[in-house]
C-alpha positions in Angstrom: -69.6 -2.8 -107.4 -66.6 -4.2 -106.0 -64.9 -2.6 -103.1 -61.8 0.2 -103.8 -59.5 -2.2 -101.8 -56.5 0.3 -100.8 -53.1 -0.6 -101.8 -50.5 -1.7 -99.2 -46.9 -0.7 -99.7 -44.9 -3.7 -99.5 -41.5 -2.0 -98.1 -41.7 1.4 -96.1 -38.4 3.8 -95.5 -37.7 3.6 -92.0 -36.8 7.2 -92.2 -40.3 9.0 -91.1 -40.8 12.3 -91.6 -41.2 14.0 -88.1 -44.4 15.8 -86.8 -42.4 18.5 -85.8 -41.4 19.2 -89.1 -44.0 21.8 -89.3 -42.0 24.4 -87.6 -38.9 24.2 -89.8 -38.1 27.3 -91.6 -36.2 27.3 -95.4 -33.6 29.9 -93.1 -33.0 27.5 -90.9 -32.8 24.3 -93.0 -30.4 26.3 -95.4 -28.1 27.0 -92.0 -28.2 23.5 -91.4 -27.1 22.5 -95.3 -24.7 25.0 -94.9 -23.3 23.4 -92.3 -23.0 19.8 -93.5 -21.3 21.2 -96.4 -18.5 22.4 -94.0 -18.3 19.1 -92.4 -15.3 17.7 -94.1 -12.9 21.4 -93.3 -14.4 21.1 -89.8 -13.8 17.1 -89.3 -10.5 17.6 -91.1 -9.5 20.5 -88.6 -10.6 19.2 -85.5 -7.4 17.6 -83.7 -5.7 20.7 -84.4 -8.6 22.6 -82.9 -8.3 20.5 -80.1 -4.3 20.8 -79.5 -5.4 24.8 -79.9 -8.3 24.7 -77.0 -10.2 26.4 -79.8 -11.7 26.0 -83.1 -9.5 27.6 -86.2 -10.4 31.4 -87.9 -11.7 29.6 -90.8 -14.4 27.7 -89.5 -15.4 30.2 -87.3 -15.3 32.8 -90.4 -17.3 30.3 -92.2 -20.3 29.9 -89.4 -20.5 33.4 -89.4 -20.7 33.9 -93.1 -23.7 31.2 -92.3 -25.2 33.3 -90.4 -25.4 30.8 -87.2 -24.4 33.1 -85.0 -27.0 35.4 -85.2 -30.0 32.4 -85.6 -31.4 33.7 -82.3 -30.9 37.3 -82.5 -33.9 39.6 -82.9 -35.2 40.3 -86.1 -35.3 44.1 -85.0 -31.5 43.6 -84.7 -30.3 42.1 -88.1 -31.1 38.3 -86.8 -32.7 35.5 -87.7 -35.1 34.6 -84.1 -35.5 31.0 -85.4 -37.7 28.6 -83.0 -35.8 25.1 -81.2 -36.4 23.3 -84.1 -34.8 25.1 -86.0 -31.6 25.5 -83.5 -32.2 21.9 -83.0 -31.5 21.1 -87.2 -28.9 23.4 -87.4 -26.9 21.7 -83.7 -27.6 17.8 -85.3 -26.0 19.0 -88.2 -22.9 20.6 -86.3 -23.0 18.0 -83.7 -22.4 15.4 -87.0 -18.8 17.1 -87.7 -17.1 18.1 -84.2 -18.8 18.6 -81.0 -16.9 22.0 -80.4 -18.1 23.8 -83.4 -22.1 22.2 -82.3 -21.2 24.2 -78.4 -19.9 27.6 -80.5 -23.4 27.5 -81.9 -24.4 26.8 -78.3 -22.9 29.6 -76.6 -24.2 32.0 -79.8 -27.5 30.9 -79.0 -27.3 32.8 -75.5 -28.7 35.7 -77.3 -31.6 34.6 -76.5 -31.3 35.4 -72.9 -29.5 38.2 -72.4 -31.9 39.9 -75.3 -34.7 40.1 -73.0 -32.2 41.9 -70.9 -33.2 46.0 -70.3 -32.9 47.8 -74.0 -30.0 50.2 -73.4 -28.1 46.9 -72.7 -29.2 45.3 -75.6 -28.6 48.6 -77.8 -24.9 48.3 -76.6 -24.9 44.7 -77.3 -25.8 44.8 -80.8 -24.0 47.8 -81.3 -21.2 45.6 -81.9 -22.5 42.4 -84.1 -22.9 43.7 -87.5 -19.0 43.1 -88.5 -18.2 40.9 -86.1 -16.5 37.2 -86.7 -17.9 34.6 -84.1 -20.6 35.2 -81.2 -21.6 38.3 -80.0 -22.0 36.8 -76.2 -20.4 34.4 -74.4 -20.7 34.1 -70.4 -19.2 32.2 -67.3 -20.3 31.1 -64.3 -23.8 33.1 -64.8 -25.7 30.7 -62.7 -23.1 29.6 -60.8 -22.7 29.3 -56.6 -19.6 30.9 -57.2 -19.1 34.0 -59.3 -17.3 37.2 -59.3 -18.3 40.3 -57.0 -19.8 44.0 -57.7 -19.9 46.5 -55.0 -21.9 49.6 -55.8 -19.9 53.1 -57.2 -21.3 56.4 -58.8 -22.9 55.4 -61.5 -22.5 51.6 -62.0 -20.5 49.1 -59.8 -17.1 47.9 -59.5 -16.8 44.6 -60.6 -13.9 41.6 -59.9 -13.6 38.2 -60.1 -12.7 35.1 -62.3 -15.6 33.4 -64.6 -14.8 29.6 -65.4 -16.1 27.6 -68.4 -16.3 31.5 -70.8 -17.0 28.8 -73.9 -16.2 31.1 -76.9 -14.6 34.0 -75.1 -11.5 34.0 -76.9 -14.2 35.2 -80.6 -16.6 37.0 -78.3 -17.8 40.5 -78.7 -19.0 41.1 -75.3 -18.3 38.9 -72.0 -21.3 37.9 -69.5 -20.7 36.5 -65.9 -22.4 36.5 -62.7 -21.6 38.3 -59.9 -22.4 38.3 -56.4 -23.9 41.9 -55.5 -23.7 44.3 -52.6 -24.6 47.8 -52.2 -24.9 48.8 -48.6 -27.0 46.6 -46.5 -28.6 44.9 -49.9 -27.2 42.6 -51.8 -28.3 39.1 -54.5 -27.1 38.4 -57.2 -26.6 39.7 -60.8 -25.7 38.8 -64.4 -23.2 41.6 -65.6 -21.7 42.5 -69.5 -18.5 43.1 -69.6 -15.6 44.6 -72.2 -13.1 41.2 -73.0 -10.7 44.1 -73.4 -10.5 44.5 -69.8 -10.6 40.9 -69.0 -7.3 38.2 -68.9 -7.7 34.9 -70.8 -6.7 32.2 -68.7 -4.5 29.2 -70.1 -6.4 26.5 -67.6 -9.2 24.6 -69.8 -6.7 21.2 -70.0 -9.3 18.6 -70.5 -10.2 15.1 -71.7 -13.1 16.3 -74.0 -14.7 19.3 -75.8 -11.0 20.7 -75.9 -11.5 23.1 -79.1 -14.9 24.9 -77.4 -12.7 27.9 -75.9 -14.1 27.2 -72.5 -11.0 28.5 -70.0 -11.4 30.7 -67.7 -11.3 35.0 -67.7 -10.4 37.4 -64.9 -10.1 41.1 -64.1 -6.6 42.4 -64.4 -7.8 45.1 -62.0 -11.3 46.2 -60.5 -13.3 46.4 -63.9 -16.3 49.4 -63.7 -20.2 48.1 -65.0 -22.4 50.7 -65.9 -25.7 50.8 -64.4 -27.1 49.7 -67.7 -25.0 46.7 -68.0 -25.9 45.3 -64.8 -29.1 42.6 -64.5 -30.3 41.2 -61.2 -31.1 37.8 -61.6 -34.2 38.3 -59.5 -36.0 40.1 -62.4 -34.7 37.4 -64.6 -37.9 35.5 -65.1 -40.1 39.0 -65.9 -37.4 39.9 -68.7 -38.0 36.3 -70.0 -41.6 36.4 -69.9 -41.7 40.4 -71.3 -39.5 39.8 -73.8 -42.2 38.5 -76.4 -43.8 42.0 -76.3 -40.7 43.6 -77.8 -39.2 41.4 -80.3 -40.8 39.1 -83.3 -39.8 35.4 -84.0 -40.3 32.4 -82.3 -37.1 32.7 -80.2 -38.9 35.2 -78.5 -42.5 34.4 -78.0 -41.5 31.1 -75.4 -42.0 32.1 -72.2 -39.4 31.8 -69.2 -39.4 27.6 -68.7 -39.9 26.6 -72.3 -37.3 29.1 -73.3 -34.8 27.6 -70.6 -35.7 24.3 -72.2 -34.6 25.3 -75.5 -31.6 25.6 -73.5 -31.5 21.8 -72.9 -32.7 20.9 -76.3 -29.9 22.5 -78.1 -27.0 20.4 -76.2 -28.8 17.1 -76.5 -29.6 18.0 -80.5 -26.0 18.4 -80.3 -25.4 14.9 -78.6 -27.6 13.7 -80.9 -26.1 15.0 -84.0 -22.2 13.3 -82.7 -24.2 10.1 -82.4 -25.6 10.4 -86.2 -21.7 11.4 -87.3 -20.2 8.5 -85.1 -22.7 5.9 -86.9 -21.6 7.4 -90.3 -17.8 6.6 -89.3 -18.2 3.3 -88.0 -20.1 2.2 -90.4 -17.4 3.3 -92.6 -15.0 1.9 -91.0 -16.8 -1.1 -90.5 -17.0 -1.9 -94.3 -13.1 -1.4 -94.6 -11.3 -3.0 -91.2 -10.4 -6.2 -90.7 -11.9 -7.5 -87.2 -8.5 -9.0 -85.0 -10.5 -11.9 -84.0 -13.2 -13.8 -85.1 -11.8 -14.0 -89.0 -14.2 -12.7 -90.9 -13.3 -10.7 -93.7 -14.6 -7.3 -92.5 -16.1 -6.2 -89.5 -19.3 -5.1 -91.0 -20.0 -9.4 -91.4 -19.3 -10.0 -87.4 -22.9 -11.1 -86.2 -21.5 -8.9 -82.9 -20.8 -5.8 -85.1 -24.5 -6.2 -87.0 -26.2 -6.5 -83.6 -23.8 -3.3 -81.9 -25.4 -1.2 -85.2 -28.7 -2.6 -85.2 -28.9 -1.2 -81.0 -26.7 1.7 -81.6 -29.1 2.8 -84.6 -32.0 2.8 -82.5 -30.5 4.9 -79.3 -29.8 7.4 -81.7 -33.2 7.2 -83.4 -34.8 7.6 -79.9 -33.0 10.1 -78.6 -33.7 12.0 -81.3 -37.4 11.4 -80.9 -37.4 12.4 -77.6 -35.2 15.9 -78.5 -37.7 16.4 -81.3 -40.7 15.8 -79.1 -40.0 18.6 -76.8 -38.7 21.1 -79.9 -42.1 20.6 -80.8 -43.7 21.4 -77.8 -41.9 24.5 -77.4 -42.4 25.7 -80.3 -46.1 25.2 -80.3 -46.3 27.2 -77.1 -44.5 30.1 -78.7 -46.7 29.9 -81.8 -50.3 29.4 -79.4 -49.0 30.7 -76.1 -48.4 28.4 -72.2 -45.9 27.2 -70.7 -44.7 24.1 -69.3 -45.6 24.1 -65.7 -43.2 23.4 -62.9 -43.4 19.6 -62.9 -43.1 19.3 -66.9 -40.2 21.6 -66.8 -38.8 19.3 -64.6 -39.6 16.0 -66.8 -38.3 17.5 -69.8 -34.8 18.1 -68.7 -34.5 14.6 -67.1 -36.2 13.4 -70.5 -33.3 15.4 -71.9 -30.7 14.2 -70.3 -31.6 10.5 -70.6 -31.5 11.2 -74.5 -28.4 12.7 -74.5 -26.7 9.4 -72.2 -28.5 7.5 -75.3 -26.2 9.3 -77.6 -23.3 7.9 -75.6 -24.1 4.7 -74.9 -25.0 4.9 -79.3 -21.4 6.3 -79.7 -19.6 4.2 -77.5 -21.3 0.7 -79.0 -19.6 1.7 -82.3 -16.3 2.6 -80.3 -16.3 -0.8 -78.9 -16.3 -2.9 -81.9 -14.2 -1.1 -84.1 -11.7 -1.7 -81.6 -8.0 -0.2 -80.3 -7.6 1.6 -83.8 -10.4 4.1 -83.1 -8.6 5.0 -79.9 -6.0 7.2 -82.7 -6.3 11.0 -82.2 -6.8 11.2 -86.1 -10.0 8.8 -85.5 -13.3 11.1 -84.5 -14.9 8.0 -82.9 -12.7 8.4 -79.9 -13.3 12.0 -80.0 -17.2 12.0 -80.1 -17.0 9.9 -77.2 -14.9 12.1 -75.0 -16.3 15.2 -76.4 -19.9 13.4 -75.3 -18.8 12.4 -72.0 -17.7 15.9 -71.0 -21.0 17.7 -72.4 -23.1 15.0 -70.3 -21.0 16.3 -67.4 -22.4 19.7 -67.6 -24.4 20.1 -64.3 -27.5 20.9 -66.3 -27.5 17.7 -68.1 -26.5 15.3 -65.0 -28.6 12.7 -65.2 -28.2 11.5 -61.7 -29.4 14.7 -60.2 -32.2 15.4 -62.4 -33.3 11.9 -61.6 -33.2 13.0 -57.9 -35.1 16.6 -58.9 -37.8 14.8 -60.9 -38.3 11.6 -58.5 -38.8 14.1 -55.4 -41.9 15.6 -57.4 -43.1 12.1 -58.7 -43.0 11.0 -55.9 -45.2 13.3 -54.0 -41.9 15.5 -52.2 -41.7 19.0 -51.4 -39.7 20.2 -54.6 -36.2 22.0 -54.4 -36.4 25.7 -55.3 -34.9 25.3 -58.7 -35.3 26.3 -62.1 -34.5 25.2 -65.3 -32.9 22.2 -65.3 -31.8 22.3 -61.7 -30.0 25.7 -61.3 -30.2 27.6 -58.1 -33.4 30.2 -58.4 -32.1 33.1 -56.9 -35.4 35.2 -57.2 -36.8 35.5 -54.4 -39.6 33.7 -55.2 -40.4 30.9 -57.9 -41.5 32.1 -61.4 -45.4 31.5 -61.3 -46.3 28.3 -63.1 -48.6 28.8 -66.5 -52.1 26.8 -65.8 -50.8 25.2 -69.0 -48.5 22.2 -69.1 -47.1 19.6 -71.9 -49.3 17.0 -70.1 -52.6 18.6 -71.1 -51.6 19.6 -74.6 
């Protein structure tokens, strides 16, 4: 009998489906649809959002009718506790119209965190997100060197200070910010949750990029009082993390402390990821319309320069968002089949992170380059994607010459810094325990 000789496409999408499609929900691809049908309001709004330091009512009404702000809450409290791969769709797809409205996701996505937080904190959290418009949490200078102050009173503490970078205060239910603690001869330092009632909204966040993400600073008008039940030392941080899982379902909340800091890092390179996907969409675009000032071809799209500037700007994207998709993967699987990354894998996967996210820019700015002085217009996004990117890469969790330095110490055989998560400051007084799993042995 003759052989069944198997048939061999002759052309093949380059499109492939990812592996880590496996852990997409229909909720969370829905968000993300959702979303890319409000691209064209949120595009067509964004240099006003910008001139406004924040994005309009409408779009922020119109990711809460979404449901994006509450992606991450717990199912126990009217949310959605979707897994990084799902975050990670619904941040491309955000990320494709304006950067700002991919960080209010961002800073909605804190939830995460402060949910593992003590319950009567978390009861008074939610207490307020059923009717609310915009996130239910934002926070400042939580992890910060320098932070506010809370000296102990009857009953709670009395708390002062000013909190830098509050992204999404201005639409914020509650505020978050760290504080430096004393009471008596003890002291450390402790996340608190504050009333933005009692807080002033500074006019100071004048920037080059990411201008519409509401990220000035707030300050007490006068000593502010924090309950007892508001108040979380950052030294039980990790055992909240890793505890958490026992109180709430969804994937959100079944990662442990370093794979759920991770997320962290995912979700702003998913967003770096998603600009570079819009900024391909508008040069091409563009390319297929504009004239190039010199050589004299017809468009720009049949310069040999502008065909080799896609071809290379296609592919950082493309592996950037291999990379991001690699480690949403990974996360996910350990909150489906429990682990952890250990120390050294945490520490690889924010520089791999990172170098993803410079990817983006480099993708972004190739397309910048050709198109020329008439995507340097305010009304152009390309200009904006590549400001809005370089000010997210400036983000000290996503500086890729200092996580260079953190990883290379441990790669090189170097007694590691006592950091966690992407480089910030542990201030427990120890290290979290590494899990005796790790991405390398999965």
């Amino acid at each position: 009998m003759p052989s069944q000789t198997p048939t061999i496409p002759t052309e093949m999408d380059v499109e492939i489906e990812p592996i880590a499609g496996r852990y997409l929900t229909p909720v969370g691809l829905a968000m993300a649809e959702g979303v890319s049908a409000l691209l064209p309001t949120i595009r067509a709004q964004a240099p006003q959002a910008e001139r406004d330091g924040k994005l309009s009512a409408e779009v922020i009404r119109g990711l809460t009718d979404l449901g994006i702000y509450k992606a991450v809450a717990p199912i126990e409290h009217g949310g959605f506790a979707l897994g990084a791969r799902d975050l990670a769709e619904i941040a491309m797809a955000l990320g494709r119209a304006d950067a700002s409205a991919g960080w209010s996701f961002f800073v909605a996505c804190s939830l995460r965190m402060v949910s593992s937080f003590p319950a009567p904190l978390v009861e008074d959290l939610y207490s307020r997100a059923a009717d609310h418009s915009g996130p239910t949490a934002a926070g400042g200078s939580t992890f910060a060197a320098i932070t506010g102050t809370a000296s102990r009173v009857e009953g709670g503490w009395q708390v002062e200070g000013k909190w830098t970078y509050t992204s999404g205060n201005h639409d914020a239910a509650w505020i978050f910010g760290g504080v430096s603690w004393h009471d008596g001869e003890r002291g450390g330092h402790a996340i608190v949750m504050m009333d933005p009632a009692g807080l002033e909204h500074l006019d100071d966040w004048h920037v080059s990029g990411m201008g519409a993400s509401d990220s000035n600073s707030v300050v007490t008008r006068q000593p502010m009082f924090v309950a007892d039940k508001h108040f979380v030392d950052l030294a039980d941080l990790p055992l909240h993390m890793n505890s958490v899982a026992s109180r709430f379902t969804g994937l959100a909340y079944q990662a442990r402390a370093r794979a759920s800091m991770l997320t962290v890092a995912t979700q702003n390179i998913a967003i770096l990821v998603g600009m570079a996907e819009g900024a391909f969409d508008v040069f091409a675009d563009l390319a297929q319309k504009r004239k190039p000032f010199s050589p004299p071809y017809p468009t720009i799209a049949e310069m040999p320069s502008a065909q080799v500037a896609a071809g290379k700007a296609k592919a950082k994207v493309n592996a950037a968002k291999a990379i991001l998709l690699q480690y949403t993967d990974q996360i996910d699987h350990f909150a489906t089949h429990g682990g952890d990354f250990s120390a050294d894998a945490e520490a690889q996967g924010s520089m791999d992170l990172a170098f993803a996210g410079n990817l983006c820019q480099e993708s972004i700015n190739l397309g910048l380059q050709i198109i020329g002085s008439s995507a340097m217009a305010l009304s152009n996004p390309l200009q904006r994607f590549s400001r809005d990117a370089q000010v997210i890469l400036s983000h000290g969790a996503l500086r890729i010459e200092s996580l260079a330095e953190i990883t290379g110490r441990r790669l090189l055989g170097q007694a590691p810094f006592d950091m966690f998560a992407a480089g910030l400051q542990n201030k427990a007084p120890t290290p979290p325990t590494p899990s005796s799993h790790s991405i390398r042995s999965e």
